[in-house]
C-alpha positions, -999 to 999 in steps of 0.1 A, spaced: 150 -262 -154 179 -280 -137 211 -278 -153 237 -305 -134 213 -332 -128 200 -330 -166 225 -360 -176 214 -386 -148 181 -384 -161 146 -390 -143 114 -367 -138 114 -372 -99 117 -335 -82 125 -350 -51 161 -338 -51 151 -298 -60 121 -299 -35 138 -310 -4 174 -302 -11 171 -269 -34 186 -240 -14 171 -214 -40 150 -195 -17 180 -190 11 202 -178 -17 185 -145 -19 209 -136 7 241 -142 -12 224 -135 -48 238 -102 -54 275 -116 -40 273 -147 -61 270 -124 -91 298 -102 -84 321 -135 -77 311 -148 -110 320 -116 -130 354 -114 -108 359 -156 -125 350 -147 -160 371 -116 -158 403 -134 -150 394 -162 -170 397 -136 -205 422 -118 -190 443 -143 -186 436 -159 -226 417 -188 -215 386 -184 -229 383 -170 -261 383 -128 -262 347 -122 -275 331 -153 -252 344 -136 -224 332 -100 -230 298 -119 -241 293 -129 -210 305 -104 -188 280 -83 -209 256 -106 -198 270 -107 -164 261 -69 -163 223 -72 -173 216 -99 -150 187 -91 -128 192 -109 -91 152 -116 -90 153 -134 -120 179 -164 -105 157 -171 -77 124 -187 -93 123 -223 -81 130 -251 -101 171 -246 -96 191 -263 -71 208 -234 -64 217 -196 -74 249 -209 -89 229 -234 -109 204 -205 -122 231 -184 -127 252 -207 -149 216 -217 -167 211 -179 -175 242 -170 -193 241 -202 -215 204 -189 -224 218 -156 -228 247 -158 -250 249 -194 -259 270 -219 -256 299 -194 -249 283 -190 -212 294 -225 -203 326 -212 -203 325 -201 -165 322 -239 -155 358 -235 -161 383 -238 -131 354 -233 -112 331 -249 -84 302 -239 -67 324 -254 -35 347 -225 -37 323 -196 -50 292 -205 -26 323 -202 -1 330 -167 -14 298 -155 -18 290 -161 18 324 -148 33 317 -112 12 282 -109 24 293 -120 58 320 -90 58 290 -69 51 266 -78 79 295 -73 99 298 -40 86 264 -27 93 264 -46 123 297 -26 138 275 8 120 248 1 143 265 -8 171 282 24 168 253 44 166 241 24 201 275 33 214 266 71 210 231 74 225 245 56 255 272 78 261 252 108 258 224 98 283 253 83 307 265 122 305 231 130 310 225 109 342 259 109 354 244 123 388 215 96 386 218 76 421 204 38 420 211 8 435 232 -18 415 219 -52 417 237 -88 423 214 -116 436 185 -93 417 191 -75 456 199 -42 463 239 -38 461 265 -9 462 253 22 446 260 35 415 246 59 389 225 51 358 250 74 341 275 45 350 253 19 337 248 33 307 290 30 305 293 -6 311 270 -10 280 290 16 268 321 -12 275 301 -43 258 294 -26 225 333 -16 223 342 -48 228 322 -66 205 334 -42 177 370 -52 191 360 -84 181 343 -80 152 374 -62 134 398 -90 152 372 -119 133 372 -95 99 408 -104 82 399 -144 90 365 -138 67 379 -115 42 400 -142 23 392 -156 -9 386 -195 -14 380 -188 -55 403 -205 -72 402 -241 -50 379 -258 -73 356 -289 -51 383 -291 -28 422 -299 -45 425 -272 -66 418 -268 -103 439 -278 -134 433 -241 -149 465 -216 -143 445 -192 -125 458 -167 -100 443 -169 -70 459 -136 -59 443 -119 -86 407 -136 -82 411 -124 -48 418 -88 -56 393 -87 -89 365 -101 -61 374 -72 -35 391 -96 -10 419 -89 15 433 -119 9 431 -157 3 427 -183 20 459 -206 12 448 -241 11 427 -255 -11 408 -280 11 402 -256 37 394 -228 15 363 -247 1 353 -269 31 354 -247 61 327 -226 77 354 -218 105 347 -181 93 311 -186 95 311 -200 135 337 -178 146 319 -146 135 286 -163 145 302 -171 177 313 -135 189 278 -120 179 261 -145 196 283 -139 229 276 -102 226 237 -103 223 239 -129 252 253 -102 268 234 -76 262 200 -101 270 211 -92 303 208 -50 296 175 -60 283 161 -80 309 171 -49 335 149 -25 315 119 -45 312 124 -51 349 125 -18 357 97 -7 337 74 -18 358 59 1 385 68 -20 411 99 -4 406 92 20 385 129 34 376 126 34 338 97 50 316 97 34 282 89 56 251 55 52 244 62 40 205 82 10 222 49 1 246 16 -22 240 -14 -27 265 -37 -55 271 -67 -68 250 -83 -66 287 -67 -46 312 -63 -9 301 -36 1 328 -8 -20 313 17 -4 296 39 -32 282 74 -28 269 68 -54 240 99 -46 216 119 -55 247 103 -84 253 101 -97 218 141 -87 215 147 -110 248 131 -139 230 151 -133 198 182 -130 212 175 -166 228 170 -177 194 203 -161 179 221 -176 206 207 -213 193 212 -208 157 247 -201 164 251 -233 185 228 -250 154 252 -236 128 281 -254 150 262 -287 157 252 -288 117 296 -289 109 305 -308 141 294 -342 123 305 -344 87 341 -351 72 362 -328 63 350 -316 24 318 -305 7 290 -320 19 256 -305 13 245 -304 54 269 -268 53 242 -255 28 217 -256 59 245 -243 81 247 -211 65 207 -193 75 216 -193 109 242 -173 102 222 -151 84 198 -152 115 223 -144 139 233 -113 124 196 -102 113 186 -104 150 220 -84 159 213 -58 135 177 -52 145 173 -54 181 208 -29 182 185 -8 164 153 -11 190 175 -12 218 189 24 205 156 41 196 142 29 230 174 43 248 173 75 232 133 80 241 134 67 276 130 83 309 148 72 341 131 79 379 161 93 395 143 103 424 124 64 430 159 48 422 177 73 453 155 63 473 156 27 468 194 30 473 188 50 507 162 27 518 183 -5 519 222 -6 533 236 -5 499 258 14 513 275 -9 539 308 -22 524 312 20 522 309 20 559 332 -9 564 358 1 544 364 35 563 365 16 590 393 -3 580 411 28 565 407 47 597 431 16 610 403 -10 619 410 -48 604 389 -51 576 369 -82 581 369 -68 621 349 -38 604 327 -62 582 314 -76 614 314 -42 633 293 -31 604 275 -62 598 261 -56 633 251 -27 635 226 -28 603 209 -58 619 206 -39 648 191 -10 628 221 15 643 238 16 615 258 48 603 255 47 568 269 75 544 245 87 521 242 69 486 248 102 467 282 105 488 291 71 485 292 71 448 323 93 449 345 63 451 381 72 435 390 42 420 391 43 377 361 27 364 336 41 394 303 57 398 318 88 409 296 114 389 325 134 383 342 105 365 309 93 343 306 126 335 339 132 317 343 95 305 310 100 288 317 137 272 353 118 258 335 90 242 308 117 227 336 137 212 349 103 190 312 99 182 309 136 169 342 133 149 
């Protein structure tokens, strides 16, 4: 069935088995069709193809089922795409091989489906955003101990936790809508990599293709997968990130702490031992992040070798991008549904943060306001809680700290009612 390699001649199907990309196109399918309608468009609009060719095959264009491209035997969608409309209307479909390469619209295809990954990805992220807001409001009040060193630290509230998740998410979509103008430019029009001897209009291809934009030079419109790594890149950094989140509630799930009740659609328990109550989605999202986190270095290692141009190793590049988001998507999704069903032990978590000094640096501090050297105070302090003679203010008082950004339940509680009113708008 191939269609470019038809003139070199041979039987061999070495080339479409190992290098056909036809089962990862199913991704871009549907976007390689709507780039090919926005080419044959302005190719009759702009007279240079004859009137009735074009409307032949943008007819055909129309009836094209996206199933239908992806039976093997092509090299590619773009191949089984070009082969289809020659079937369909004749020799009249060849007319889209015109000022055209699959270079430039492989480029497209992937930058328009990219834009909407990133879309559902900032959807989902949103919708994590709200149910952590409204259990911060919820536990504003919570006391726990904070962790550094995995040991017991100042104390804060799970109310304030929830917050500087809160934080992560709105930074990531900060960064997701600073990466979105760099992918949403249009490459059509740049032919293999210097252009093409047709007078089209890039501008317009870009518009009649739904872009913002276009990306201005030829070679780097076709060659690069900057786009690609950079939106790859940021994801990745975020779901590192929140790895971390993860890691506390599956720590904290079990009883030997014993802070966080999972929900019990997000548990599993052992083929052997009845008792366990294992939070498995967590686990399995932990592991998956891992693997986002090395398809995104894999989609950069896969570039960092070849020349600048075309070269067939940026066909492999592109499923880790696709992998990098699909894990994004997802666990956001399972991290929110187990968020919204949890339960948190305030009581076990208090105390845990009375039973250990975690509230120390408290006790030197009003020392040092009251007029006492600071470090002086550390030592004074320092002292006193090996000795065991240590007076330390309660957790729940301590927590009223009245800097911005604190675990003051005062302060969760009305940072988390303002970020519930955006959600609700």
């Amino acid at each position: 069935m191939a269609l470019y390699r038809r003139w070199i001649g041979g039987s061999s199907d070495v080339v479409a088995g190992y290098t056909s990309s036809i089962q990862d196109d199913a991704e871009i399918a549907r976007e390689v069709v709507e780039v090919m309608k926005a080419h044959a468009a302005h190719l009759a609009e702009a007279g240079l193809v004859p009137r009735g060719d074009g409307e032949a095959v943008l007819a055909a264009l129309g009836e094209v089922r996206v199933e239908d491209l992806l039976r093997p035997g092509y090299e590619d969608v773009h191949e089984a795409l070009e082969d289809y409309l020659i079937k369909k209307v004749g020799p009249a479909g060849g007319w889209v091989g015109l000022g055209r390469s699959r270079n430039d619209h492989v480029a497209a295809a992937i930058r328009l489906r990219l834009l909407r990954h990133m879309d559902n990805l900032s959807r989902e992220v949103k919708g994590l955003m709200c149910v952590a807001a409204r259990r911060a409001a919820e536990y504003a009040d919570c006391v726990m101990p904070s962790f550094t060193h995995f040991q017991p630290a100042q104390p804060i509230t799970f109310g304030h936790y929830l917050l500087a998740l809160y934080e992560l998410l709105s930074d990531l979509l900060s960064a997701l809508s600073a990466v979105r103008p760099i992918v949403d430019k249009s490459p059509l029009g740049s032919g293999p990599s210097g252009g093409t001897s047709a007078p089209l209009d890039r501008k317009r291809l870009a518009q009649l293709a739904g872009f913002g934009g276009v990306v201005e030079n030829t070679l780097y419109a076709s060659s690069s997968r900057f786009f690609a790594s950079l939106a790859a890149s940021v994801v990745a950094s975020a779901l590192a990130e929140l790895s971390r989140f993860v890691d506390d509630l599956v720590a904290w799930s079990s009883p030997l702490l014993g802070y966080v009740e999972p929900p019990a659609e997000h548990v599993s328990t052992s083929s052997i031992m009845p008792h366990k109550r294992n939070p498995v989605t967590l686990e399995v999202l932990r592991a998956r992040i891992s693997e986002a986190v090395a398809d995104a270095s894999a989609l950069l290692a896969v570039q960092e070798k070849i020349g600048y141009g075309y070269s067939l190793d940026l066909q492999e590049a592109t499923r880790h991008l696709w992998r990098v988001f699909k894990t994004a998507e997802e666990g956001v999704a399972v991290l929110r549904s187990f968020l919204e069903g949890m339960r948190f032990n305030c009581d076990k978590a208090y105390q845990d943060a009375k039973r250990y000094p975690t509230t120390s640096s408290d006790a030197a501090e009003r020392l040092a306001l009251g007029g006492v050297p600071f470090r002086e105070a550390y030592f004074k302090t320092a002292e006193a809680v090996k000795a065991g003679s240590a007076d330390l203010p309660d957790p729940r008082e301590a927590v009223r700290r009245p800097v911005l950004g604190s675990p003051d339940p005062e302060r969760v509680r009305n940072s988390a009612k303002e970020k519930l009113s955006i959600c609700q708008q």
